[in-house]
C-alpha positions in Angstrom: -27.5 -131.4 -62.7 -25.5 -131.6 -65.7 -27.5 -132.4 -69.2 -25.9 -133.8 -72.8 -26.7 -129.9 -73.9 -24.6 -128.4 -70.8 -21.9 -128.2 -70.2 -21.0 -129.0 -66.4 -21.3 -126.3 -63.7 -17.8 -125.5 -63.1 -17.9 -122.2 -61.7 -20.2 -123.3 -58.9 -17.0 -125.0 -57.6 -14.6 -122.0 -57.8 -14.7 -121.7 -53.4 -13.1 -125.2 -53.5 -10.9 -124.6 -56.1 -9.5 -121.5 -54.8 -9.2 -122.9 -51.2 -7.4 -126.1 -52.4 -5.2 -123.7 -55.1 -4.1 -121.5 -51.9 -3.0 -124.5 -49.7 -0.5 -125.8 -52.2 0.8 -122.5 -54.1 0.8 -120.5 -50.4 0.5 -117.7 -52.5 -2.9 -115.7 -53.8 -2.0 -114.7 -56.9 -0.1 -117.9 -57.9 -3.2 -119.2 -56.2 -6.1 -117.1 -59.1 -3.6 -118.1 -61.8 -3.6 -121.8 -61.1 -7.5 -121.8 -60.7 -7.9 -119.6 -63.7 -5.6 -122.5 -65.4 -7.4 -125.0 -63.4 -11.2 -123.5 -65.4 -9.1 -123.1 -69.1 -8.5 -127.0 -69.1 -12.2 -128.0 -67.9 -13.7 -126.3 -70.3 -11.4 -127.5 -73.0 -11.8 -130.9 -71.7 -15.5 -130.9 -70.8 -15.9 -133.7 -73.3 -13.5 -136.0 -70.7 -16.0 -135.5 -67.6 -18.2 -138.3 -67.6 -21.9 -137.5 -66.4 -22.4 -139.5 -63.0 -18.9 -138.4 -61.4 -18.4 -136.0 -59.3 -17.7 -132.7 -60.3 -15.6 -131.6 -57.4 -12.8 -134.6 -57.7 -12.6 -134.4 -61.4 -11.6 -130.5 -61.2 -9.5 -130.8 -57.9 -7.4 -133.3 -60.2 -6.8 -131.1 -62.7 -6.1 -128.7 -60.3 -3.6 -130.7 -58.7 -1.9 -131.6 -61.7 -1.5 -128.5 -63.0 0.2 -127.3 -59.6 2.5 -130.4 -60.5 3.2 -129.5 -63.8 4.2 -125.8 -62.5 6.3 -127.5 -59.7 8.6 -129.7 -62.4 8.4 -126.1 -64.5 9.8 -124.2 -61.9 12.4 -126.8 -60.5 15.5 -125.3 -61.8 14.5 -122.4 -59.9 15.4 -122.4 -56.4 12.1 -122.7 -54.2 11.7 -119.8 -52.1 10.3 -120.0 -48.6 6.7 -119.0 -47.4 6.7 -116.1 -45.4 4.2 -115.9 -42.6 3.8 -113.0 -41.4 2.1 -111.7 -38.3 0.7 -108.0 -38.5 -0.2 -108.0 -35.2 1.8 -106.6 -32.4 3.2 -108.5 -29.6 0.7 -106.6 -27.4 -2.3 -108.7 -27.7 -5.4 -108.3 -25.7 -7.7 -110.9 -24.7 -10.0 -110.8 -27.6 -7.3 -111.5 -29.7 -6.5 -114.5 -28.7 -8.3 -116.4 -31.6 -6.4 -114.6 -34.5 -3.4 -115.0 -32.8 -4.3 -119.5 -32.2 -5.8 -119.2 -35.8 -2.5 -117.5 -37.1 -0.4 -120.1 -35.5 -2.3 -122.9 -37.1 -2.0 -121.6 -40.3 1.7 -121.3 -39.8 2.0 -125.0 -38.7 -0.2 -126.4 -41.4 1.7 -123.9 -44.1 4.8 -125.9 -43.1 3.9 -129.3 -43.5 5.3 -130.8 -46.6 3.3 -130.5 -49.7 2.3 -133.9 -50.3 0.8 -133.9 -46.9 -0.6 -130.8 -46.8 -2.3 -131.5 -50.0 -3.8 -135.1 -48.7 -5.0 -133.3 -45.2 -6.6 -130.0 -47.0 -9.0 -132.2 -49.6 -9.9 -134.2 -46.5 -10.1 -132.4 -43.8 -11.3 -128.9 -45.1 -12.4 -129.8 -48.1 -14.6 -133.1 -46.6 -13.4 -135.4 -49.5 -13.6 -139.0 -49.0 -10.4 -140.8 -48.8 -11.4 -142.5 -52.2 -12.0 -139.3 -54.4 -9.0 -137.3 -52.1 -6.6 -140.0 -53.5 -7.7 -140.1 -57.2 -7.9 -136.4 -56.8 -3.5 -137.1 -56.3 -3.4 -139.8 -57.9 -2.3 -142.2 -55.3 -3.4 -145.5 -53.4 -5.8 -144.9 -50.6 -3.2 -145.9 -48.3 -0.8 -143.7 -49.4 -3.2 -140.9 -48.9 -3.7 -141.9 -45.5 -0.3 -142.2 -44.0 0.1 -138.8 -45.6 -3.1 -137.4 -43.7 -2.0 -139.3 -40.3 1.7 -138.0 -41.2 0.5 -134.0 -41.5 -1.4 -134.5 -38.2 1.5 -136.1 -36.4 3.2 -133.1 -37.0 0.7 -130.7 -36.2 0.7 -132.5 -33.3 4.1 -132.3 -32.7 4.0 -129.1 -33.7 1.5 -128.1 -30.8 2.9 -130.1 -28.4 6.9 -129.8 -28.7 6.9 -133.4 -28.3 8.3 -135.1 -31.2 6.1 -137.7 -32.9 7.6 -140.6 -32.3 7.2 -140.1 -28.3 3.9 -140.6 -29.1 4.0 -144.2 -30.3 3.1 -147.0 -28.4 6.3 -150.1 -28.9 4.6 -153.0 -30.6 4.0 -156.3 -28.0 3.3 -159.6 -29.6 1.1 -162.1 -28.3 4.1 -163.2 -25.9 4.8 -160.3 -24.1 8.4 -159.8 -26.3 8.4 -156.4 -27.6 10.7 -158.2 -30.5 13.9 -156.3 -29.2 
């Protein structure tokens, strides 16, 4: 609980900050320096958090924007791809069958776009609502959430090898006329 005379408990959300700071930047270090960045600016703006909102929104934003600042800072650079790499051998026994499926999951959601993997990692692993996920962003709810159906699409397609747009059912209206 956070009091007038404390400030709040920011370190006690450094897990979520670490996990959100490694599924945008890809990288752990970029990842520490971020979150590191991430605690600099709460602290120096602990006067801005309001007491009765959530902790965990208010620092993923800052997070987030941060990232974003560092993305517009880096664009004349030339963005360099994530290597995934697997240090297992192609020799896999049974029992490593789930670090092998876990590996290739992490591969598939590492490749999604980063707006999307953004709006699927503070819902889906981070259990944010779709409210505080979006003002976490920035965005309308429904942005957030063709973003989030978007990532899983792909996943989707991903897994499957069937393209995403197989998947959708044509609209009928009431008449029967698919409007073609």
């Amino acid at each position: 609980m956070t009091t007038k005379s404390s400030p709040p408990d920011v370190l006690g959300q450094l897990g979520a900050l670490r996990r959100y700071a490694l599924t945008l930047t890809r990288n752990r270090d970029d990842a520490e320096d971020l979150v590191h960045d991430t605690l600099v600016r709460a602290i120096e703006r602990q006067h801005q958090f309001r007491p009765g909102l959530a902790l965990r929104p208010w620092l993923l934003t800052i997070l987030h924007n941060g990232f974003v600042d560092r993305l517009r800072a880096r664009r004349a650079e030339s963005r360099r791809d994530a290597e995934i790499s697997y240090a297992g051998s192609a020799e896999l026994g049974p029992s490593q069958d789930h670090a092998l499926r876990l590996s290739e999951v992490r591969r598939a959601f590492l490749t999604l776009p980063e707006e999307q993997r953004a709006a699927l990692h503070l819902v889906s692993i981070e259990g944010l609502s779709y409210e505080d996920a979006s003002a976490s962003l920035g965005i309308p709810v429904g942005t957030l959430v063709s973003r989030v159906s978007r990532a899983r699409a792909r996943l989707r397609e991903m897994e499957n090898g069937v393209p995403a747009e197989s998947n959708v059912v044509p609209f009928k209206s009431a008449g029967g006329s698919d409007g073609r």
